[in-house]
NUSERO-738739 format. One record per residue (C-alpha): x, y, z. Coordinates in Angstrom, 1 decimal. Last residue first. Example, Ala and Ser with C-alpha at 12.3 -4.5 7.8 and 13.67 -1.06 7.14 Angstrom:
<drendos>
@u = 13.7 | v = -1.1 | w = 7.1
@u = 12.3 | v = -4.5 | w = 7.8
</drendos>
This chain:
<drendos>
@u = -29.1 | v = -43.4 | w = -8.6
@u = -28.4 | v = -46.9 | w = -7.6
@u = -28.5 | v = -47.7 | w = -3.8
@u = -31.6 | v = -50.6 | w = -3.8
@u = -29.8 | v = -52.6 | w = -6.2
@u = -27.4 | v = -53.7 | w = -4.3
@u = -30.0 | v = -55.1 | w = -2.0
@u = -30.7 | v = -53.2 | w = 1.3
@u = -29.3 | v = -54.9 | w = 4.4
@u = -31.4 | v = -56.9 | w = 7.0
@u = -31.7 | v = -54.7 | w = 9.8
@u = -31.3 | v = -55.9 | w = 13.5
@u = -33.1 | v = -58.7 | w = 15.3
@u = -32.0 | v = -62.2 | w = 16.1
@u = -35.7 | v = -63.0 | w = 17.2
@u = -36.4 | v = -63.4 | w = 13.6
@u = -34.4 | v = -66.0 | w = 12.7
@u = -34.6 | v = -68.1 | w = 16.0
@u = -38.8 | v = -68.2 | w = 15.7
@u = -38.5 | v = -69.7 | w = 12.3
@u = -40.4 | v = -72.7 | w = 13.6
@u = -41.9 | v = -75.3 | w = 11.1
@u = -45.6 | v = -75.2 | w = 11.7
@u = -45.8 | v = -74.6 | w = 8.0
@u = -49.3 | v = -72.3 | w = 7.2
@u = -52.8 | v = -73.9 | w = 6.6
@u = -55.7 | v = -72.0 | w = 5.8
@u = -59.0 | v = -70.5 | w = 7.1
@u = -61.6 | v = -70.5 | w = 4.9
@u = -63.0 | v = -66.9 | w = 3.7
@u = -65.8 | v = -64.8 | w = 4.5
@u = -66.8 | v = -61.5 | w = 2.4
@u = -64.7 | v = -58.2 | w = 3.1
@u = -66.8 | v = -55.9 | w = 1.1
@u = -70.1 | v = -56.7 | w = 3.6
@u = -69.4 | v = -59.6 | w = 6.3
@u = -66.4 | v = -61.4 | w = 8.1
@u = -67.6 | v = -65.1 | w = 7.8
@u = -64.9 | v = -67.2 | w = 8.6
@u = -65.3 | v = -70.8 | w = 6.9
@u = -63.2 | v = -73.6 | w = 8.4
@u = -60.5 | v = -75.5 | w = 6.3
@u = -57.6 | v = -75.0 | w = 9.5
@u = -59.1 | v = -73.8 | w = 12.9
@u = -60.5 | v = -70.5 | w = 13.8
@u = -59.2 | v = -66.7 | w = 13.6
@u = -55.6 | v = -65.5 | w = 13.1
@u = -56.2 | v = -62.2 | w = 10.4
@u = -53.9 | v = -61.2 | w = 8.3
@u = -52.9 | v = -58.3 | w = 6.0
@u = -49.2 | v = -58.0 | w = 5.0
@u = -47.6 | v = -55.9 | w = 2.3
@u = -46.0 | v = -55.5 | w = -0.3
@u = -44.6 | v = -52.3 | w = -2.6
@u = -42.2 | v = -52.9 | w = -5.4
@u = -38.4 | v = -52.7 | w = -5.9
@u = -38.3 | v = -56.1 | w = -6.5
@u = -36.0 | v = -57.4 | w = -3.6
@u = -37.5 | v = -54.6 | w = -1.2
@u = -41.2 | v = -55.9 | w = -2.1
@u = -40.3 | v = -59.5 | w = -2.5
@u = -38.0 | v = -59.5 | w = 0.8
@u = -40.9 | v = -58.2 | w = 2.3
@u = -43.3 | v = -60.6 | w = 1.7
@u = -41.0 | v = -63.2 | w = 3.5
@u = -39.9 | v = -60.6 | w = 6.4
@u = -43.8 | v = -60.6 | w = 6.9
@u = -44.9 | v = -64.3 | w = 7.1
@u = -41.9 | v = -64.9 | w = 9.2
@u = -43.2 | v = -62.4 | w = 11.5
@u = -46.6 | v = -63.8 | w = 11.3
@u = -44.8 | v = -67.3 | w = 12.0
@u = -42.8 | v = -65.5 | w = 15.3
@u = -46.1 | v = -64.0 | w = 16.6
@u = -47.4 | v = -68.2 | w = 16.6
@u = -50.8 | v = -69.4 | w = 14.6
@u = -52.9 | v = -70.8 | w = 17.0
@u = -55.9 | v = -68.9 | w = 15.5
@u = -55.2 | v = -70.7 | w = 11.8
@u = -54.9 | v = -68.0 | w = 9.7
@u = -57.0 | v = -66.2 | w = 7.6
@u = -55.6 | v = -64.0 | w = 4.5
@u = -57.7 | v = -60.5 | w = 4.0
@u = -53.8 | v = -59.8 | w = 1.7
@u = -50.6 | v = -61.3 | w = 1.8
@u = -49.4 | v = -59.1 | w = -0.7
@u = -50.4 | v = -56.1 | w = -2.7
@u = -50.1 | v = -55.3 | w = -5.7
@u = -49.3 | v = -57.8 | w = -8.3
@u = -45.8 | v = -59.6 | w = -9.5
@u = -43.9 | v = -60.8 | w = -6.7
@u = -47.4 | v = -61.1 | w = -4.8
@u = -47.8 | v = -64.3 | w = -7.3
@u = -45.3 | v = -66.2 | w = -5.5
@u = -46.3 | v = -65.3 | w = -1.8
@u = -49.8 | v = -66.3 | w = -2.8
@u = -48.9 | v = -70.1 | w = -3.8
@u = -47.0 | v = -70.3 | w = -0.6
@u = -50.2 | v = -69.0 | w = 1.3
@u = -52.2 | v = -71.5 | w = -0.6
@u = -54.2 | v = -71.4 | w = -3.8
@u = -55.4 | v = -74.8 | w = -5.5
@u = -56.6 | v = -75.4 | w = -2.2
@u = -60.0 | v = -76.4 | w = -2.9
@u = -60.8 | v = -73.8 | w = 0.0
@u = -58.2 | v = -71.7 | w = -1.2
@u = -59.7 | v = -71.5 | w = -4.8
@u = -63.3 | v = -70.6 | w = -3.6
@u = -61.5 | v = -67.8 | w = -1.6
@u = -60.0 | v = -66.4 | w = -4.5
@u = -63.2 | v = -66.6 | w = -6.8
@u = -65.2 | v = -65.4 | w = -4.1
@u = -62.5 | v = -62.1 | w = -3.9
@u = -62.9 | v = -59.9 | w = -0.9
@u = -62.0 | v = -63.3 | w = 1.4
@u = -58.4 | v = -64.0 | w = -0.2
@u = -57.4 | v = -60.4 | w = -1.4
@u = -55.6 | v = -60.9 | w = -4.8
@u = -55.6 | v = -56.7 | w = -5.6
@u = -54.6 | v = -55.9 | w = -9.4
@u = -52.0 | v = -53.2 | w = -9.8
@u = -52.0 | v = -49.8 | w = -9.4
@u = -50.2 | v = -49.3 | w = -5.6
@u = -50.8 | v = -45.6 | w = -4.7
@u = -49.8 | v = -43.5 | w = -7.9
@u = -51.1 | v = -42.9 | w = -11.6
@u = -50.9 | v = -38.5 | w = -12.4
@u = -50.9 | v = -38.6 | w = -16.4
@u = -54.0 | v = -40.4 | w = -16.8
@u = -55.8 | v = -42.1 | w = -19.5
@u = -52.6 | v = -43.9 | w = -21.2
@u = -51.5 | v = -44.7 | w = -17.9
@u = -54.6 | v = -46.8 | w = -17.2
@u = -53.5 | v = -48.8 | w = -20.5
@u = -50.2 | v = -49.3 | w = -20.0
@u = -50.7 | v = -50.1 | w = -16.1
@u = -53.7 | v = -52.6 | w = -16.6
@u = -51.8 | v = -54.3 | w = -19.2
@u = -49.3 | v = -54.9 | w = -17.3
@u = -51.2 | v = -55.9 | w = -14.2
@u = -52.7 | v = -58.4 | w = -16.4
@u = -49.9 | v = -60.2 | w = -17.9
@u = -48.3 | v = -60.6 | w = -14.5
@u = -51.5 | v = -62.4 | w = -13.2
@u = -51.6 | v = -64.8 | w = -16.1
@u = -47.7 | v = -65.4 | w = -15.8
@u = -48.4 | v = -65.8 | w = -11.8
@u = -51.7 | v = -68.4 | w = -12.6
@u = -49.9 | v = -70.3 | w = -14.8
@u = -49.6 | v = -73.7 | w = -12.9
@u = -53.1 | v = -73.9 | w = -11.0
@u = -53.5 | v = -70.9 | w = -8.2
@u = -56.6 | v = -69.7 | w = -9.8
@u = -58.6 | v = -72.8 | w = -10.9
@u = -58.7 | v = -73.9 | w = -15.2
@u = -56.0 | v = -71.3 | w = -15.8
@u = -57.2 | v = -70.4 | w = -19.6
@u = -57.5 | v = -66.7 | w = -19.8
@u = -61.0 | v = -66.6 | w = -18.0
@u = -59.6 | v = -68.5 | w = -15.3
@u = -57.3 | v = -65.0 | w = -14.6
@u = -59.6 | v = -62.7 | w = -14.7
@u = -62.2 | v = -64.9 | w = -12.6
@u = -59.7 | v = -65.3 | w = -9.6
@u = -59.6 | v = -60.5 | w = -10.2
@u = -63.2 | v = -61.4 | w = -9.0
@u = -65.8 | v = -59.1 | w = -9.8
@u = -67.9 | v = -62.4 | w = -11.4
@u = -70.3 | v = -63.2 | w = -8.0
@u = -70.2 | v = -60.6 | w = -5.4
@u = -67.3 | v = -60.9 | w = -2.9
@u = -65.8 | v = -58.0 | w = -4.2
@u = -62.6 | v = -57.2 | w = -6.5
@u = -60.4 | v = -54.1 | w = -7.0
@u = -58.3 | v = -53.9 | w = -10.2
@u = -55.5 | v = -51.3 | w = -9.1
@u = -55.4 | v = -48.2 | w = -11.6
@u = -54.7 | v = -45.9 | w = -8.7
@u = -55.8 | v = -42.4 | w = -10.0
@u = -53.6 | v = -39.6 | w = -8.7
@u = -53.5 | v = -36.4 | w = -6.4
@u = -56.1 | v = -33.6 | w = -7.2
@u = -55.6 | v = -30.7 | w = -5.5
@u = -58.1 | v = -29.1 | w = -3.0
@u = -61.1 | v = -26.9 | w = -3.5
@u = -63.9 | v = -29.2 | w = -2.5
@u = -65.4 | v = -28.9 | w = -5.5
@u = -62.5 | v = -28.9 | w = -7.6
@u = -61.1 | v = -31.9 | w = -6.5
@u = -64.7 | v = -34.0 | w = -6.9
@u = -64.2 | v = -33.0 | w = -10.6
@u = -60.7 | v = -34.4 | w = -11.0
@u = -61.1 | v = -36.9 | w = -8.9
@u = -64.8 | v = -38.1 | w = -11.1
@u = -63.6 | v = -37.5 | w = -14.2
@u = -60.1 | v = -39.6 | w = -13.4
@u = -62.0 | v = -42.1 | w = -12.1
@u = -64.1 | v = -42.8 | w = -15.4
@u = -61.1 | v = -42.7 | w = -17.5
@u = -59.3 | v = -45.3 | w = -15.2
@u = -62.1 | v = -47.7 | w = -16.6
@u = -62.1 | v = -46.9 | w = -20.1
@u = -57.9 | v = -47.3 | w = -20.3
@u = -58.2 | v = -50.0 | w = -18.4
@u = -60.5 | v = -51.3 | w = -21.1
@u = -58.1 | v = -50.8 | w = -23.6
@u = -55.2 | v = -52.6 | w = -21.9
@u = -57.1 | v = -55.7 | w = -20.9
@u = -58.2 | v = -56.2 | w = -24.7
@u = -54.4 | v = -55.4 | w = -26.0
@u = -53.1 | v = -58.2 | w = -23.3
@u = -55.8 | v = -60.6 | w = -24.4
@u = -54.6 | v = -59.6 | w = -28.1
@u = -50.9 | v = -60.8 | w = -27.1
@u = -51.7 | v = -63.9 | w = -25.3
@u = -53.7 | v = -65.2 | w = -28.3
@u = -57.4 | v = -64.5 | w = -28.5
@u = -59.9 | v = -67.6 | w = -28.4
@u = -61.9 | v = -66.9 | w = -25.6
@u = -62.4 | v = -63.4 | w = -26.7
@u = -65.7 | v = -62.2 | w = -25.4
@u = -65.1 | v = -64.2 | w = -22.0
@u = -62.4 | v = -61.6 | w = -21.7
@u = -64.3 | v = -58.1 | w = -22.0
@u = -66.6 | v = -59.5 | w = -19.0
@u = -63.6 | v = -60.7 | w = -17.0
@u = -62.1 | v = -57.0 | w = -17.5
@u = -65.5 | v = -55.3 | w = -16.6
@u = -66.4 | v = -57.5 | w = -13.5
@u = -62.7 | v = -56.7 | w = -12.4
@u = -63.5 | v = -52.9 | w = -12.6
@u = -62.5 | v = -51.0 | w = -9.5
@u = -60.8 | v = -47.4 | w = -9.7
@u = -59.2 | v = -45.8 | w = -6.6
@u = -59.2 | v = -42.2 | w = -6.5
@u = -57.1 | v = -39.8 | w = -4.8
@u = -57.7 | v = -36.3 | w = -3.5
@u = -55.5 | v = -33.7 | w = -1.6
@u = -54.6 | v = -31.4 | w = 1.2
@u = -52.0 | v = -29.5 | w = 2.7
@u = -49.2 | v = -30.8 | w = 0.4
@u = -47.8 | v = -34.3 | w = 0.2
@u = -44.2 | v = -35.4 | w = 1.0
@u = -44.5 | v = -36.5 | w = 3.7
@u = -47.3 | v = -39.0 | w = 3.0
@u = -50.8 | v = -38.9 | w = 3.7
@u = -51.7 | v = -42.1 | w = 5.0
@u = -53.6 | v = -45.5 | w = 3.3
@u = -52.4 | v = -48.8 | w = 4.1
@u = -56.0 | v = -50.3 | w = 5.5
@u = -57.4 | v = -48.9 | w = 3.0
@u = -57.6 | v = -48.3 | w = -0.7
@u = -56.5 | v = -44.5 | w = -1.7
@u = -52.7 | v = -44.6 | w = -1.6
@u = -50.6 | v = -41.7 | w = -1.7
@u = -47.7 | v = -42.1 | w = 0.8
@u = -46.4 | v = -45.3 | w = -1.1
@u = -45.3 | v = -48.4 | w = 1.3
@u = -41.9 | v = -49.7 | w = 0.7
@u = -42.8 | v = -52.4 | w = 2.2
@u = -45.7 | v = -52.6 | w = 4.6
@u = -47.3 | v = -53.8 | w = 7.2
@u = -51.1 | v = -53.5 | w = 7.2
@u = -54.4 | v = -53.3 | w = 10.0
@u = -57.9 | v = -52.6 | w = 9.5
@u = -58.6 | v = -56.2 | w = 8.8
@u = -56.3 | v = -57.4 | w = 11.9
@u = -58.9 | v = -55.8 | w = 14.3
@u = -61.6 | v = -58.2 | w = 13.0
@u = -59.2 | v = -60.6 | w = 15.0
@u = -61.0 | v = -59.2 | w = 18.4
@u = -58.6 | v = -58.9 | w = 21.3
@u = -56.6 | v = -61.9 | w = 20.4
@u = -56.3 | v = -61.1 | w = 16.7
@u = -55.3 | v = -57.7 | w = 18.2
@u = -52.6 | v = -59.7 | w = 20.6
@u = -51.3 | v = -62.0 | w = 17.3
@u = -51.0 | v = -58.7 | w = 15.0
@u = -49.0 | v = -56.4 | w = 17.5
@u = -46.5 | v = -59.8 | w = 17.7
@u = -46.2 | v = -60.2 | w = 14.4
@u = -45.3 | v = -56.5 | w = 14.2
@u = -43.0 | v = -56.5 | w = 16.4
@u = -41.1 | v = -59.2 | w = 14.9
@u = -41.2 | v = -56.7 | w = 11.6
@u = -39.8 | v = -54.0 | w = 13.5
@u = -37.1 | v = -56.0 | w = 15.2
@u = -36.4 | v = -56.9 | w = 11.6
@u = -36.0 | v = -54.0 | w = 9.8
@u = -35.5 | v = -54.6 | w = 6.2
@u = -33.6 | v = -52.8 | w = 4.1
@u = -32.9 | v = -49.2 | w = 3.5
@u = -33.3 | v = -48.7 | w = -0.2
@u = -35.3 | v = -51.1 | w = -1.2
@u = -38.1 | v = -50.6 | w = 1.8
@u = -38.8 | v = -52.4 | w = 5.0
@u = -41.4 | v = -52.1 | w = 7.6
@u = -43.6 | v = -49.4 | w = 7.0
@u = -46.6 | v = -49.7 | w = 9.3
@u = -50.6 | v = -49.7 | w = 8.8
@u = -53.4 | v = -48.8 | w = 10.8
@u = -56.9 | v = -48.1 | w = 9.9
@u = -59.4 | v = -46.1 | w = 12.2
@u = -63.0 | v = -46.5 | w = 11.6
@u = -64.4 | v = -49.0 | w = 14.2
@u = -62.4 | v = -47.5 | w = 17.4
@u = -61.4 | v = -49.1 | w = 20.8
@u = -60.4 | v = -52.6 | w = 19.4
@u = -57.9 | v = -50.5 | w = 16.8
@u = -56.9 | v = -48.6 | w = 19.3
@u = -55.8 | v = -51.1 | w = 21.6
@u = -53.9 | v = -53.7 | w = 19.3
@u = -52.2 | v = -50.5 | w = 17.6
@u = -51.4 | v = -48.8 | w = 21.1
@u = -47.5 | v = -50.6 | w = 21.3
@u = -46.9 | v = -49.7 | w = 17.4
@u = -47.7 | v = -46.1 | w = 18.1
@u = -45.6 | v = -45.7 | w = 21.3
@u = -43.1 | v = -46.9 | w = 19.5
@u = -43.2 | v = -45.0 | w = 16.7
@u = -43.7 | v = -41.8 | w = 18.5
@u = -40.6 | v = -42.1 | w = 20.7
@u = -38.5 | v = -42.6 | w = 17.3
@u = -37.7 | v = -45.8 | w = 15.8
@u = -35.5 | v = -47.5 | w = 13.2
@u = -34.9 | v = -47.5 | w = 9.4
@u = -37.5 | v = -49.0 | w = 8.2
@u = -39.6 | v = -47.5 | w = 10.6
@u = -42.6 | v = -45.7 | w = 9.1
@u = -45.6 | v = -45.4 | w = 11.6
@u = -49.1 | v = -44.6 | w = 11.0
@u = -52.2 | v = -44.8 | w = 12.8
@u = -53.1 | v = -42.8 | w = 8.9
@u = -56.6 | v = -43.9 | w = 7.8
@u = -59.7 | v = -42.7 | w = 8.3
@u = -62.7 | v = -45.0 | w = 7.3
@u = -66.7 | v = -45.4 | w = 6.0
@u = -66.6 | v = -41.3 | w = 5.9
@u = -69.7 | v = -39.5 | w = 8.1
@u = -67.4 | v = -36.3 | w = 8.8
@u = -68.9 | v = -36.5 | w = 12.5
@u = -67.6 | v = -40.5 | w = 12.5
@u = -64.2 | v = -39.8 | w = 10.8
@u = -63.7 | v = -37.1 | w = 13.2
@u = -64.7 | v = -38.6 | w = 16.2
@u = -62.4 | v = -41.6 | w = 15.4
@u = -59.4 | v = -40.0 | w = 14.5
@u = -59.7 | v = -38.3 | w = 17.7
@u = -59.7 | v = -42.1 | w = 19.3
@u = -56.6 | v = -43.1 | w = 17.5
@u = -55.0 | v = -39.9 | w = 19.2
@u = -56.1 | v = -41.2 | w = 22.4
@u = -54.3 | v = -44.4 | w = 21.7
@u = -51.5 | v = -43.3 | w = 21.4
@u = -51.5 | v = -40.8 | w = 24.5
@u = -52.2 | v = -44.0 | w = 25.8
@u = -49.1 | v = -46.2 | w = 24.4
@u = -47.0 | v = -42.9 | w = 26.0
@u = -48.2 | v = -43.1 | w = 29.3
@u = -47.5 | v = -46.9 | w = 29.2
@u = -44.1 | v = -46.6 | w = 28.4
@u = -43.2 | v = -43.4 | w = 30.3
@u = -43.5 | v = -39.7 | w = 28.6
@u = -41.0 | v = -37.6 | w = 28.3
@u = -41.2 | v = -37.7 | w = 23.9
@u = -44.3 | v = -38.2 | w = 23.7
@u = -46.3 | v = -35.1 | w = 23.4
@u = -43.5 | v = -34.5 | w = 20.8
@u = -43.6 | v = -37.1 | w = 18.9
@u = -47.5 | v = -37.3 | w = 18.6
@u = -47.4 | v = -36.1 | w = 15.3
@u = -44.6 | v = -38.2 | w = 13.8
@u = -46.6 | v = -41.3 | w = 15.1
@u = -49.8 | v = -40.4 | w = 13.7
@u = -48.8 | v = -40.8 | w = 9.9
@u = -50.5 | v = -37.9 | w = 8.2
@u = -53.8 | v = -38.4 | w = 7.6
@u = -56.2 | v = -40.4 | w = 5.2
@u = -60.1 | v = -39.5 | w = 4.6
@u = -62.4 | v = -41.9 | w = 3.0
@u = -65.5 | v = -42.1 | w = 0.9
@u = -66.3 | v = -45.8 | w = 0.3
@u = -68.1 | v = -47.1 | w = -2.8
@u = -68.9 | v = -44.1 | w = -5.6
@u = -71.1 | v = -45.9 | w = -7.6
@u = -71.5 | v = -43.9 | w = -11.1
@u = -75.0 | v = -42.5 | w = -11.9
@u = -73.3 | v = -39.2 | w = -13.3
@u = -75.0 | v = -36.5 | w = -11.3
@u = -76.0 | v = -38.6 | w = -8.7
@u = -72.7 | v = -39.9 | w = -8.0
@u = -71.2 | v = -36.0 | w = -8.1
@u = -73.8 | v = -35.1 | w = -5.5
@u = -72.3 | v = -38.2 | w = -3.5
@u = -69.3 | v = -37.2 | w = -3.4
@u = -70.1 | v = -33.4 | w = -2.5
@u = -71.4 | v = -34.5 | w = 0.2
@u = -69.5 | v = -37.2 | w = 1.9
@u = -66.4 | v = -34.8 | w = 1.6
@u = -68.2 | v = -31.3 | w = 2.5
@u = -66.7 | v = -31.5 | w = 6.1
@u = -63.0 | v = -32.7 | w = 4.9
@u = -60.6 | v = -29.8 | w = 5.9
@u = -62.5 | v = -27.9 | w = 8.6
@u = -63.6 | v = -31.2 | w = 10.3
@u = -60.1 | v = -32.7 | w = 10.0
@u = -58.5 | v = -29.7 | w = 11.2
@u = -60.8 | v = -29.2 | w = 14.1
@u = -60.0 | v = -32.9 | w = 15.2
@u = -56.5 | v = -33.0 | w = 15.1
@u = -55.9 | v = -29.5 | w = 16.8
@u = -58.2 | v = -31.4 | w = 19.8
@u = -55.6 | v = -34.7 | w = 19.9
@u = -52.6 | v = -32.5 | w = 19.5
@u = -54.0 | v = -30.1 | w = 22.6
@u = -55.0 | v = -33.1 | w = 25.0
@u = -51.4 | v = -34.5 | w = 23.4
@u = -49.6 | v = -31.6 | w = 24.9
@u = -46.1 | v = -31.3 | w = 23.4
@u = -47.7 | v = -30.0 | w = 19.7
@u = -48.2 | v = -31.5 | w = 16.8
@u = -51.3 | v = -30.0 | w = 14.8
@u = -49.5 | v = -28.1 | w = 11.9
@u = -48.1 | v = -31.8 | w = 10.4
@u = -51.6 | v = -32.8 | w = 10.3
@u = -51.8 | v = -33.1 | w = 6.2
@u = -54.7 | v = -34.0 | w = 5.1
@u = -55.5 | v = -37.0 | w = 2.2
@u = -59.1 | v = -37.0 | w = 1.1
@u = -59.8 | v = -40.6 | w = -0.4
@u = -62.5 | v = -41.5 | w = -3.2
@u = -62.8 | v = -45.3 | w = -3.3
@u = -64.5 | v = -48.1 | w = -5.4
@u = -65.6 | v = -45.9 | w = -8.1
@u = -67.7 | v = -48.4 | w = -9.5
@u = -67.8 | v = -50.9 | w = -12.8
@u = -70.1 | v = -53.6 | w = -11.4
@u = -70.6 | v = -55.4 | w = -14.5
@u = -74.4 | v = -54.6 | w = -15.7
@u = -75.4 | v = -51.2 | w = -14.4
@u = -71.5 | v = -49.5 | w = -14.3
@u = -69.8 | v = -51.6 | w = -17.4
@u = -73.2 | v = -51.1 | w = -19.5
@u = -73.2 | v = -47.9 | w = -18.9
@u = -69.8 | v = -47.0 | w = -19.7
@u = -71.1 | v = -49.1 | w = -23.5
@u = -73.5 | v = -46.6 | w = -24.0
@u = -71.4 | v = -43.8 | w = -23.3
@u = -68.9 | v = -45.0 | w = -25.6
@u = -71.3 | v = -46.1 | w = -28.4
@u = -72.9 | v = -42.5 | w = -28.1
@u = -69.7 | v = -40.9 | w = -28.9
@u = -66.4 | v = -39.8 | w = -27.8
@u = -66.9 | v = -39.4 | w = -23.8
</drendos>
C-alpha cells in the first residue's frame, strides 16, 4: 500500500462493500499416482493430497487474520481423473470401469474432507477431440459420484478453437446432466462443460490442474462487484470512457489485494504461485451483484437493450486494469453472470428482462456461460445438449472459454431455493422446439478457420 488514503480506502472496500478473497485454490498434480490397480490409484491419490495440501486451511486463515481480509472458500484442484484412472481402466468392462470411477470420486472425497477445504475439483475429462477408456468411464460415473460425495466438482471439456466441437460428447453430456438432476439436481451445481476450458482456474465447478502445470501450485480468485458498483454510483454522470477508467482503477486495487495474499499464502506452503483471476464474483447478498454493475451505468433492468455493450465495457476494463497489478492473470478473468449467485440477476429473470436467449448473447463477451441457470425439470437431454453446442459455438467461435452449468428442478417462474453462495433462483423458460435430430447425428463439428492460425 502507498499511503494512509490507500489503506484506508482497502478497508472500506473489505468492511463496507464485500471486497473478499473469494477463493484460494491448491492445484496438485496426480500424474505420479496412476497405476493399473485402481485400490492402489485410489490410496496414492489420497496420501498425495494429504502430504501436498495439509497446511492449506491453516495457513489461509492465519494469513486472513493477519490482514483482516475474507478469505471465502479454500480449495484444492487435481489433475483431471480420467487420465489417472486410464490404466486401472483400460481391461475393465463398462460397469466395472464406471465404479472404479466412482471410487476415485470418493478418494477425492476423503481427502477434501480430512484436508477440511469447502471443495476438490478435478472429476475431469477433456474430450474435444475423442475419448479414451478413462473418459468414458469418467463421464458414465459423473451422475453417481457426484450424488455419492458433497465436495467433489466435475467438469468436462467439450469443444475448443482449435479442434472443434465434439458432438457425441456434448450429447453425452446432456444426458449425464438430465440423470444427476434426476438423482438430486444439486448434483448439476458441482458439475460444468466446457469450451476451451483453462487448466488454471480457481472458481469451481471447472477447476483442475492442467497438463501442463507443475507439481503444485496456488491460484487466487478475486471478488469485488460490491466495490465496482460502489465506485459507480459515485459517478452517475461520467461518460462511457471515464466509467471505463473508474472500473479500470479499481480492478487494479482489487487484483492488488489477491495478489498479496497468493503470493504470500505461496510461500508459506512452499509451492509456486500460479495466477490471479481478475473475474468479478457476485453473491446473493444485496449490492455484490455484477446485475447492479451494469444498472448502475444506465441499463434500467439487466437484460434491457444495452446490457451486452455494458457487460463488454466492464470485463475490459477489469482485464486492463487487473493486468496492470499482476503480471501472472489466468483462469477465466472476466465478470461471472451466474443466475441464482447474483440477486440482481435472478431478480431480472424473474421479471424476465433476462432469459436464457438473452444470457447466451452476453456469454459472447464475459466469462462464463450458462451459469447456476434452472431449468424447467422436464427439460429433455437433447435441449441440454442443444444448450451446450450453442454456448460452445461462442467459446470455439470467439476463441474464449464457455461453459455450461444447469440445473433441471421445478416448473417454469417457480423459486428454487439452493442455499449459502448459491442463493435461489426462478426457474425459466427454454424453446420446446426439438433439436433432438441435430445432435443425435454425432461426430465433430469442425474448428473455425480461425482456430488453425499460428
Amino acid at each position: 500500500m502507498l499511503d494512509r488514503e490507500e489503506i484506508l480506502e482497502t478497508l472500506r472496500m473489505i468492511l463496507v462493500e464485500r471486497l473478499d478473497i473469494r477463493t484460494v485454490t491448491l492445484g496438485v498434480s496426480l500424474k505420479d499416482c496412476a497405476s493399473s490397480d485402481i485400490d492402489e490409484t485410489c490410496e496414492r491419490i489420497e496420501e498425495k493430497l494429504l502430504s501436498v495440501g495439509e497446511r492449506l486451511v491453516s495457513e489461509a486463515q492465519a494469513l486472513e487474520e493477519k490482514y483482516s481480509i475474507p478469505i471465502v472458500n479454500k480449495r484444492v484442484a487435481v489433475t483431471p481423473i480420467a487420465s489417472i484412472i486410464s490404466p486401472a481402466v483400460r481391461e475393465l468392462g463398462e460397469e466395472e470401469a464406471k465404479e472404479a470411477a466412482v471410487r476415485a470420486a470418493l478418494a477425492l472425497e476423503r481427502a477434501a474432507e480430512k484436508l477440511n477445504v469447502d471443495f476438490i475439483g478435478g472429476f475431469s475429462a477433456l474430450v474435444e477431440k475423442g475419448f479414451t477408456r478413462g473418459d468414458e468411464a469418467l463421464i458414465e460415473a459423473i451422475p453417481q459420484a457426484l450424488n455419492s460425495t458433497q465436495r467433489v466438482c466435475s467438469s468436462v471439456n467439450v469443444a475448443s478453437t482449435r479442434a472443434g466441437i465434439n458432438m457425441d460428447a456434448v450429447l453425452k453430456m446432456g444426458q449425464v446432466v438430465k440423470r444427476a438432476s434426476e438423482l438430486d439436481y444439486m448434483n448439476c451445481a458441482r458439475l460444468v462443460t466446457f469450451a476451451n476450458a483453462p487448466g488454471d482456474n480457481p472458481f469451481m465447478a471447472g477447476a483442475f490442474h492442467g497438463e501442463g502445470e507443475g507439481e503444485a501450485a496456488l491460484n487466487v480468485g478475486i471478488s469485488g462487484p460490491g466495490v465496482v458498483r460502489a465506485v459507480l454510483e459515485k459517478h452517475s454522470e461520467a461518460s462511457l470512457g471515464e466509467v471505463a477508467e473508474v472500473i479500470k482503477r479499481t480492478a487494479f486495487k482489487i487484483t492488488r489485494v489477491g495478489e498479496l495474499i497468493g503470493r504470500e499464502l505461496s510461500k508459506r506452503l512452499n509451492v509456486s504461485f500460479g495466477i490471479v483471476d481478475l473475474s468479478l464474483a457476485p453473491t446473493p447478498f444485496p449490492g455484490d451483484s455484477v446485475a447492479k454493475i451494469i444498472e448502475a451505468m444506465g441499463i434500467e433492468r439487466c437484460g434491457a437493450p444495452g446490457s451486452v455493450a455494458a457487460l463488454a465495457l466492464l470485463v475490459d476494463a477489469v482485464k486492463k486494469g487487473g493486468t496492470m497489478a499482476t503480471s501472472y492473470v489466468g483462469g477465466l478473468s472476466g465478470a461471472f453472470i451466474p443466475v441464482s449467485e447474483d440477486a440482481g440477476m435472478a431478480e431480472a429473470a424473474r421479471e424476465g428482462a433476462v432469459t436464457v436467449d438473452k444470457l447466451l448473447a452476453m456469454t459472447s463477451v464475459c466469462s462464463v456461460g450458462l451459469d447456476m441457470v434452472v431449468l424447467p425439470a422436464k427439460t429433455s437431454a437433447s435441449t441440454v445438449a442443444g444448450l451446450i453446442a450453442d454456448e460452445a459455438a461462442i467459446g470455439v467461435m470467439n476463441n474464449k472459454t464457455t461453459g455450461v452449468r444447469v440445473l433441471l428442478a421445478g416448473r417454469e417462474g417457480e423459486r428454487i431455493e439452493l442455499g449459502g453462495l448459491l442463493g435461489y433462483a426462478y426457474v425459466m423458460p427454454v424453446s420446446e422446439r426439438s433439436c433432438e435430430a441435430f445432435v443425435k447425428r454425432g461426430g465433430r463439428i469442425p474448428s473455425p478457420i480461425h482456430g488453425h492460425r499460428n
